[in-house]
C-alpha positions in Angstrom: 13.2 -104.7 58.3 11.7 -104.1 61.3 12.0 -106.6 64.5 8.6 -107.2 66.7 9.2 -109.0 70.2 6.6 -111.0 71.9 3.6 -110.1 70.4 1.0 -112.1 69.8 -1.6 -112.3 66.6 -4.6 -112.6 67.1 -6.0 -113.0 63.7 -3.9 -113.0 60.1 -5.4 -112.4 57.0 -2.7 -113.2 53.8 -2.9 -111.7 49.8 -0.7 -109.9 48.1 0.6 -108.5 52.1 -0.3 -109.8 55.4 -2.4 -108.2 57.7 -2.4 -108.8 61.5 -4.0 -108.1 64.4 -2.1 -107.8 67.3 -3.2 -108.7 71.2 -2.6 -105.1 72.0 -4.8 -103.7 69.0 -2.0 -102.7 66.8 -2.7 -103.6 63.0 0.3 -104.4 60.7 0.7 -104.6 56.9 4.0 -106.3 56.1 5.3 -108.2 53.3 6.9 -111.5 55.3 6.8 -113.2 58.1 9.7 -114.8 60.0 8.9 -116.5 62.9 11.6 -117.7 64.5 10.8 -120.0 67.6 12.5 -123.0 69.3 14.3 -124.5 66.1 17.2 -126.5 65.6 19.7 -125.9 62.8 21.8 -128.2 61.1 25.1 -126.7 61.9 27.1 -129.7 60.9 28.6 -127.5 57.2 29.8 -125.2 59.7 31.9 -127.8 61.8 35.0 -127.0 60.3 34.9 -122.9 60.5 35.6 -123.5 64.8 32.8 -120.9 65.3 32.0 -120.0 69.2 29.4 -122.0 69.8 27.7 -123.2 73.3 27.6 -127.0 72.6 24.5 -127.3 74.8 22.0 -125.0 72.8 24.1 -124.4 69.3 23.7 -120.7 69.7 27.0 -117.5 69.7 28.0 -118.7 73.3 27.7 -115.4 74.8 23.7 -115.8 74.0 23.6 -119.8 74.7 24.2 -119.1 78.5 20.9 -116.5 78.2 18.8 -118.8 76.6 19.8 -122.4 77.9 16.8 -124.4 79.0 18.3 -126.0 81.5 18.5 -122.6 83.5 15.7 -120.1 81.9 12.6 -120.6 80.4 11.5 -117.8 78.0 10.1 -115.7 80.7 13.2 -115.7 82.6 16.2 -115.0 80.3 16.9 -111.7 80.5 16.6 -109.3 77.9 19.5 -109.2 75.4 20.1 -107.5 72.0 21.5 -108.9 68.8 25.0 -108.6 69.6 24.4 -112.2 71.3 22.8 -113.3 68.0 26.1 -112.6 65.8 29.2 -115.0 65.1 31.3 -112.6 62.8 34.7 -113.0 61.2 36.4 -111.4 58.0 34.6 -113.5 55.7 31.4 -115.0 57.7 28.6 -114.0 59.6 26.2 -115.8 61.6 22.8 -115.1 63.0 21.3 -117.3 65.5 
């Protein structure tokens, strides 16, 4: 799997693959898309596990204080890695 960061399509054009365009002239074949932007999970299955959580933006806390929108907007969090994204313990992982 490969991650792409702020890039923006310009055209898509769906069969058996997707092809895109890309604002910066790149092409791309790939299989899926996942576009993962501004959601809000249903986290209350996980209310019992006493996961790490920022109460504010339900993300790992050590990225909830990154992202918060009370503080950044998406041009001014600062760039971060997916070691914020993961909640892990013996027998569960989360990704935010």
């Amino acid at each position: 799997m490969q991650l792409l960061e702020n890039a923006a399509v310009v055209s898509m054009k769906a069969d058996t693959r997707v092809s895109l365009s890309l604002a910066d002239g790149r092409e791309l074949v790939v299989d899926r898309i996942v576009a993962v932007t501004g959601f809000r999970p249903d986290l209350l299955m996980l209310s019992e596990l006493r996961l790490d959580l920022d109460e504010s933006v339900e993300a790992p806390r050590q990225l909830g204080t990154l992202i918060d929108p009370e503080f950044h907007s998406c041009a001014t969090a600062s760039a971060h890695g997916e070691k914020c994204w993961l909640i892990r313990s013996r027998t569960f992982t989360l990704s935010a």
